[in-house]
N, C-alpha and C positions, 0 to 999 in steps of 0.2 A: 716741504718744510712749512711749519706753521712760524706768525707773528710770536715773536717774545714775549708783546703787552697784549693781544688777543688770540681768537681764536681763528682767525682769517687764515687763507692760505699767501704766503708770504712773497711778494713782488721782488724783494731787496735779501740778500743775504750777504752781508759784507762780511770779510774773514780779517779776523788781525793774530796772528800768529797760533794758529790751528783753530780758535774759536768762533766759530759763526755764530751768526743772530740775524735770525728770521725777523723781516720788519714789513709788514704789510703796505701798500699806496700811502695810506692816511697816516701811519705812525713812521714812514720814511720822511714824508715832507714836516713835520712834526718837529722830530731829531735833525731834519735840514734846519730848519727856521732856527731852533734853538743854535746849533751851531755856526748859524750866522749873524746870532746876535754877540756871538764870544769873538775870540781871535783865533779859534781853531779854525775858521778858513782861510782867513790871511797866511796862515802859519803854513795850510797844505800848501796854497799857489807858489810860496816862496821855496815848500820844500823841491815841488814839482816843478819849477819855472815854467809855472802857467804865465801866458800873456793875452790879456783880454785887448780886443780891438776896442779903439775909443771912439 
């Protein structure tokens, strides 16, 4: 599977209900940071009762 935003061969392909999207090393951490600047990660831990050690 290739990246969605290049041409790389793609490290990450996350599926969300049938749809995958090929996301290369550099354009995964990328869509991480972004999503760690919203509240779409709060939102996952909470769905997922992730418990981070303090």
């Amino acid at each position: 599977m290739r990246c969605h935003y290049c041409d790389r061969d793609a490290a990450f392909a996350p599926e969300l209900n049938g749809v995958r999207v090929g996301l290369c090393d550099a354009h995964f951490r990328e869509q991480f940071e972004y999503l760690a600047e919203t509240d779409a990660l709060a939102y996952l831990r909470q769905e997922l009762d992730v418990d981070r050690p303090e």
